[in-house]
C-alpha positions as CSV (number, residue, x, y, z in Angstrom):
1,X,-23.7,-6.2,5.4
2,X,-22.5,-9.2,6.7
3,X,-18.9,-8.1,8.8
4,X,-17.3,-11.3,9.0
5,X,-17.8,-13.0,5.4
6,X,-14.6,-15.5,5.4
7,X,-14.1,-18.3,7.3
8,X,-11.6,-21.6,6.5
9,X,-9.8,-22.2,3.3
10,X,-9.1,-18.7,1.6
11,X,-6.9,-19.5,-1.8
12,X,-5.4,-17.5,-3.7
13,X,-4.9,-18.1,-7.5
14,X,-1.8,-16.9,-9.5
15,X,-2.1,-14.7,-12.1
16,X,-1.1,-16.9,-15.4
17,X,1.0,-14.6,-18.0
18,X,1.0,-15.7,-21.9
19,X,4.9,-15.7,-23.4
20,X,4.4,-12.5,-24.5
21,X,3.7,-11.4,-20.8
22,X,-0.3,-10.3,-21.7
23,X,-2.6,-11.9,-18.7
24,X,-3.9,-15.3,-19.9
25,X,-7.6,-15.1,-18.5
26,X,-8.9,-18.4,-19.7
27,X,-5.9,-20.0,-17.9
28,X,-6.9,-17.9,-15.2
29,X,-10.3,-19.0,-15.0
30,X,-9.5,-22.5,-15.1
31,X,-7.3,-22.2,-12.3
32,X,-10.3,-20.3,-10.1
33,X,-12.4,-23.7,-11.1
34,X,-10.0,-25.8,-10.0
35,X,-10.2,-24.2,-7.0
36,X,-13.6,-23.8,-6.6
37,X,-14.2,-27.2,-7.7
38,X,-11.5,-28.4,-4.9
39,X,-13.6,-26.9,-1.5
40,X,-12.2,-24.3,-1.2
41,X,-14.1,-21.8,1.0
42,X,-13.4,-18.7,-0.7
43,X,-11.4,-17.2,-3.2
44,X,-9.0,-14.0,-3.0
45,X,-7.4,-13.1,-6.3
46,X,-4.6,-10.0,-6.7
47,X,-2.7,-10.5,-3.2
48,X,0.8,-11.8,-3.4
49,X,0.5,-15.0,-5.1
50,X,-1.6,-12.8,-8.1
51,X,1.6,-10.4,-8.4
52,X,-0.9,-7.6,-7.8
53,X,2.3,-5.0,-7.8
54,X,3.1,-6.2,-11.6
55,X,-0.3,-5.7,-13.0
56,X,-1.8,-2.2,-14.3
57,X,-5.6,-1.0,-13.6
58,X,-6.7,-2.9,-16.4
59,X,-5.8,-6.2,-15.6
60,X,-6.2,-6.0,-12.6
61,X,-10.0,-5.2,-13.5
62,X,-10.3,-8.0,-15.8
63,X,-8.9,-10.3,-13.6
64,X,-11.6,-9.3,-10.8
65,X,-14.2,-9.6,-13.5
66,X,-13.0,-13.2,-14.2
67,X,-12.7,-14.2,-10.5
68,X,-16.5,-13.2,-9.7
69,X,-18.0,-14.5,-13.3
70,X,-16.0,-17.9,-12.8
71,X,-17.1,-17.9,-9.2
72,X,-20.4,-16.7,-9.9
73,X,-21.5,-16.9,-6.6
74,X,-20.8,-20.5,-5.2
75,X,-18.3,-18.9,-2.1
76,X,-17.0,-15.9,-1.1
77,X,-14.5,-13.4,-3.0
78,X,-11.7,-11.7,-1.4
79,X,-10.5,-9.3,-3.9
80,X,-7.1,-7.3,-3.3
81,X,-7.4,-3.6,-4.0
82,X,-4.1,-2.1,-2.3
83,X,-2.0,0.6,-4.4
84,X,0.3,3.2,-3.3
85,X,-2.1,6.4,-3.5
86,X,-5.2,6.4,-1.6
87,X,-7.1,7.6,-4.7
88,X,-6.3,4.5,-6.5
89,X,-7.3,2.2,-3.9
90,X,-10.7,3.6,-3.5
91,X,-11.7,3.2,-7.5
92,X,-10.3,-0.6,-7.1
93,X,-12.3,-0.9,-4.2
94,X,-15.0,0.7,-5.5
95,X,-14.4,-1.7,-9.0
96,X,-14.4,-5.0,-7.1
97,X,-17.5,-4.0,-5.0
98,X,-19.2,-3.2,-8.1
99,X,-18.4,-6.4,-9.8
100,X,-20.2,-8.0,-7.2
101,X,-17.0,-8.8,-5.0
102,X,-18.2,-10.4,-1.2
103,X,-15.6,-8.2,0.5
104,X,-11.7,-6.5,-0.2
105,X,-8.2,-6.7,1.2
106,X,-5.5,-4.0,1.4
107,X,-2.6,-3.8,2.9
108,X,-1.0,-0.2,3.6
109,X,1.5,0.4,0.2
110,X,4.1,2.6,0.4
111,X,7.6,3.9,-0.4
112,X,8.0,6.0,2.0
113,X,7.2,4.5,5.7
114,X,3.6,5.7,6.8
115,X,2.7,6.6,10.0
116,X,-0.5,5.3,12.1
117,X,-2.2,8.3,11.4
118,X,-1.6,8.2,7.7
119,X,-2.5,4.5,7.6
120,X,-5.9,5.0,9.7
121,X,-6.9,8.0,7.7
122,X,-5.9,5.5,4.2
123,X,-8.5,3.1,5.4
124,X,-10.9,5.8,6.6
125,X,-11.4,7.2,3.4
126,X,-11.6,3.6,1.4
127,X,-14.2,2.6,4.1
128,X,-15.8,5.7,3.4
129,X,-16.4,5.1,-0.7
130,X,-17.3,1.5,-0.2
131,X,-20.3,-0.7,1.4
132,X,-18.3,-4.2,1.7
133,X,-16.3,-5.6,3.9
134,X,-12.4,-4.7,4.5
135,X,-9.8,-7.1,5.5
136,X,-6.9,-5.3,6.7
137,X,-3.5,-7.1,5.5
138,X,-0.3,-7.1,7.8
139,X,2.8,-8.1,6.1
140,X,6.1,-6.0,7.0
141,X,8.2,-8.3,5.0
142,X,6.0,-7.1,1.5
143,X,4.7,-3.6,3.0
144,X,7.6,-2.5,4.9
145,X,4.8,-1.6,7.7
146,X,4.1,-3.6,10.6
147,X,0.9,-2.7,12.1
148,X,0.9,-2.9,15.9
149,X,-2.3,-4.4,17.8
150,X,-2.7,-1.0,18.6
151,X,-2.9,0.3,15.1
152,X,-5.0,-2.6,14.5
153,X,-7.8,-1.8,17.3
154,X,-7.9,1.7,15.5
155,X,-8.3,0.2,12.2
156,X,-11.3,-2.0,13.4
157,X,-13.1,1.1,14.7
158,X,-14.0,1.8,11.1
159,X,-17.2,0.3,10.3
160,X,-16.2,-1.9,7.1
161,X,-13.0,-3.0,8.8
162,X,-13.8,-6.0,10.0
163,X,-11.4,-8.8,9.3
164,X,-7.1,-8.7,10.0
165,X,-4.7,-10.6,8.2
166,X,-1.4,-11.4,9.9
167,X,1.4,-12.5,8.1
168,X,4.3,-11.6,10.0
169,X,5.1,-15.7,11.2
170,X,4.7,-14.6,14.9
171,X,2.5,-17.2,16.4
172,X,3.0,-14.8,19.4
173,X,1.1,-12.1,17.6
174,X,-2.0,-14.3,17.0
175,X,-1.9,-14.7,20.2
176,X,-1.9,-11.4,21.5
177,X,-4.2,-10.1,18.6
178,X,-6.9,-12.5,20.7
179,X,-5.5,-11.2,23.5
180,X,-5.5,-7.7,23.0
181,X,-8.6,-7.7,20.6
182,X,-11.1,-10.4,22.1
183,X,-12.4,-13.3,21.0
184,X,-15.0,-12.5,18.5
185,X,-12.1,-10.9,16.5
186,X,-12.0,-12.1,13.1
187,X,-8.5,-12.7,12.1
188,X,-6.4,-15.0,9.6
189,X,-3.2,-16.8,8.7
190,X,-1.4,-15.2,6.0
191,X,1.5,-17.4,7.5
192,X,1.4,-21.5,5.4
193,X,3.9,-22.8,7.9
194,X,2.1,-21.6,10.7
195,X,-1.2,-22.6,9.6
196,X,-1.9,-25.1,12.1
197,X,-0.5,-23.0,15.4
198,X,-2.7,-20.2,13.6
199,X,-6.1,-21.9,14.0
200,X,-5.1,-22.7,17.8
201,X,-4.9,-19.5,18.6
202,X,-7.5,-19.2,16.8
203,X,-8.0,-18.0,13.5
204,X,-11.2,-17.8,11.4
205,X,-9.5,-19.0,8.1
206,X,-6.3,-19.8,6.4
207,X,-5.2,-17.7,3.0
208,X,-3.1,-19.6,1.4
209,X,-1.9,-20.4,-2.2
210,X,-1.5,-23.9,-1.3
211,X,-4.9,-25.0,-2.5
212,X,-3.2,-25.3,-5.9
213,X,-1.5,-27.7,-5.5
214,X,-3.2,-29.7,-2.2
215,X,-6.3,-28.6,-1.7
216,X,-7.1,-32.1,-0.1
217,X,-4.7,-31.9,2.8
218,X,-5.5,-28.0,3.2
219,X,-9.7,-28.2,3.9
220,X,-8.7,-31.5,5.9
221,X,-6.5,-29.7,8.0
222,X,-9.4,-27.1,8.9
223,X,-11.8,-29.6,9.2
224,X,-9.8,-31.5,11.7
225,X,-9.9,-28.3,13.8
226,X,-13.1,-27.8,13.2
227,X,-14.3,-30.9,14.9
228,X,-11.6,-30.5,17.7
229,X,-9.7,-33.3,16.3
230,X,-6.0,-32.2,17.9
231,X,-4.4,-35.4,16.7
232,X,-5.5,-35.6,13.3
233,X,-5.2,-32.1,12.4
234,X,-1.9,-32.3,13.5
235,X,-1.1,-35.6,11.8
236,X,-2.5,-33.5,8.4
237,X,-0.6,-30.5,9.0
238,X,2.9,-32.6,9.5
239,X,1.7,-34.3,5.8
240,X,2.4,-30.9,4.0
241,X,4.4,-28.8,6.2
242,X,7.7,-29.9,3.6
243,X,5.6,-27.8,0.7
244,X,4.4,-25.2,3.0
245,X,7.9,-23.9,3.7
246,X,8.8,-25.0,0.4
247,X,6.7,-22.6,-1.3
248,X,7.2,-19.6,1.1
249,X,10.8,-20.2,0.8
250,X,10.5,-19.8,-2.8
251,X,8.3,-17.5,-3.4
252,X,4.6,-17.6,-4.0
253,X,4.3,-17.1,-7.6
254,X,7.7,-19.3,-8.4
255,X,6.7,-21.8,-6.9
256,X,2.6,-22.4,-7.5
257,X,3.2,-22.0,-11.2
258,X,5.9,-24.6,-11.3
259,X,4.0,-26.8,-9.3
260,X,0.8,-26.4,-11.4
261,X,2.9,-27.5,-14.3
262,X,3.6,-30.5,-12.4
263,X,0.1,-31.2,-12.3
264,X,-0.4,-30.9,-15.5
265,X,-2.8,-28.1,-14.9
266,X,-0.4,-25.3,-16.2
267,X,0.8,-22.1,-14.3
268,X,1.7,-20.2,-17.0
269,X,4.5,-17.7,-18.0
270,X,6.3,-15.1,-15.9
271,X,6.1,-11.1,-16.0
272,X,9.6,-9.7,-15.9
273,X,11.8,-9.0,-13.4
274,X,10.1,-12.3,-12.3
275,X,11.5,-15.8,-13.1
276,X,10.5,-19.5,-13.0
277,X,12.3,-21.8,-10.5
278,X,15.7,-23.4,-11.0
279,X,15.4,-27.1,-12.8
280,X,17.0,-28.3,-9.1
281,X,14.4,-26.4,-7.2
282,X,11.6,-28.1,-9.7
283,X,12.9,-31.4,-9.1
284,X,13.1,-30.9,-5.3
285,X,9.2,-29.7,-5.3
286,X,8.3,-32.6,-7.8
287,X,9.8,-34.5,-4.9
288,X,7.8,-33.4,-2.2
289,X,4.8,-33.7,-4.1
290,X,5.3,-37.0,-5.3
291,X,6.0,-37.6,-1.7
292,X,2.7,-35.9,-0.1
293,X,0.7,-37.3,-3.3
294,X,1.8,-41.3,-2.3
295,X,0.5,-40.7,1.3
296,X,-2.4,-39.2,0.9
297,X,-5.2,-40.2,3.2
298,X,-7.1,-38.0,5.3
């Protein structure tokens, strides 16, 4: 098995809905080409931007089918598993690994507030049921759990958890993950407007829904770091910091799909409680791309 799968660019697709509020796979799938097609390093369907929460076990199946077949082994796939009861998690981790899926995420669901122990015997008994990779997911803002370094350094004791996820927008907390965790740690931004501070401290990749909509800017970013370019990576990240906070600010789904309609590549329809963006906030990220799109040059 390799541990540490994942490295750079990690976008995440939105899940496209008909009118009717049925999944639209072949919309799907030509979104995952896009970003295929785009460089993206690897791709990491049903996490936040995907609405994995809205979807029942069916779709969420078919949409993990969709993502390998249309991937069909050109990069990596990150497939998000997480549900509230541990029994559930196992049989979509056991799915996605079965559909040929390069590793999983999950990120510790819950209503009521787990404690370490519950959340280390969670992953325990996925790892157990599985042969892949886990990425472990921290994102109190989503989960209502923030999982200490601590936490975290019990987590990696179990043999498929291998990668962390930080969302919380603490550049501090990269930091001390490194810190706290060493350097051959593999962890990454779940943070866009942090993404450059992110691979200082440094992160093995960026997941991101941004790819969408500027994949250009996003590889070009990594790449800067890659070859210890300081300036220019910096100089790339300033380019589409604007849509970065944009989009968080917005939310995810709101915001990719409206932008994708922009592009004329189509995001898709909305499953309810969820709505599409204000016609100000539209015209406001039609500006900013219009903006990033007349200075591109990286």
């Amino acid at each position: 098995m390799n541990k540490i799968p994942l490295k750079g660019v990690i976008a995440y697709p939105v899940t496209p809905f008909d009118h009717h509020e049925n999944v639209d796979i072949p919309l799907f799938k030509k979104q995952v080409e896009r970003l295929v097609q785009s460089g993206s390093h690897a791709i990491a369907p049903l996490g936040s931007t995907g609405v994995l929460p809205y979807l029942n076990d069916s779709e969420k199946e078919a949409l993990t089918e969709a993502t390998i077949q249309q991937v069909a082994g050109r990069v990596p796939t990150l497939v998000g598993v997480s549900n509230l009861t541990t029994e559930r998690t196992i049989y979509h981790a056991q799915f996605a690994e079965k559909a040929g899926a390069t590793a999983v995420m999950i990120i510790p669901m819950s209503y009521w507030k787990l404690t370490d122990d519950e959340i280390v015997q969670h992953y325990d008994a996925v790892s157990s049921k599985i042969s892949i990779p886990i990425m472990a997911y921290n994102n109190p803002a989503t989960s209502g759990v923030d999982m200490s370094t601590t936490l975290l350094k019990r987590l990696l004791q179990i043999p498929n958890v291998t990668m962390i996820k930080e969302s919380t927008g603490d550049v501090q907390r990269m930091h001390l993950l490194r810190k706290e965790l060493g350097e051959e740690v593999a962890f990454y931004n779940g943070s866009n407007p942090l993404a450059l501070a992110a691979f200082a401290a440094g992160a093995h990749g960026w997941c991101t829904a941004a790819p969408n909509l500027i994949p250009e800017l996003n590889i070009a970013l990594y790449n800067a770091v890659m070859d210890n370019n300081l300036e220019k990576a910096r100089k790339i990240f300033y380019k589409q910091a604007d849509l970065l906070r944009f989009i968080v600010a917005k939310g995810l789904p709101r915001s990719v799909k409206a932008g994708l309609d922009l592009l004329g590549v189509g995001g898709g329809a909305f499953r309810s409680p969820l709505k599409p963006l204000s016609d100000e906030e539209i015209t406001e990220l039609d500006s900013i791309l219009s903006t990033i799109k007349g200075g591109v040059t990286v």
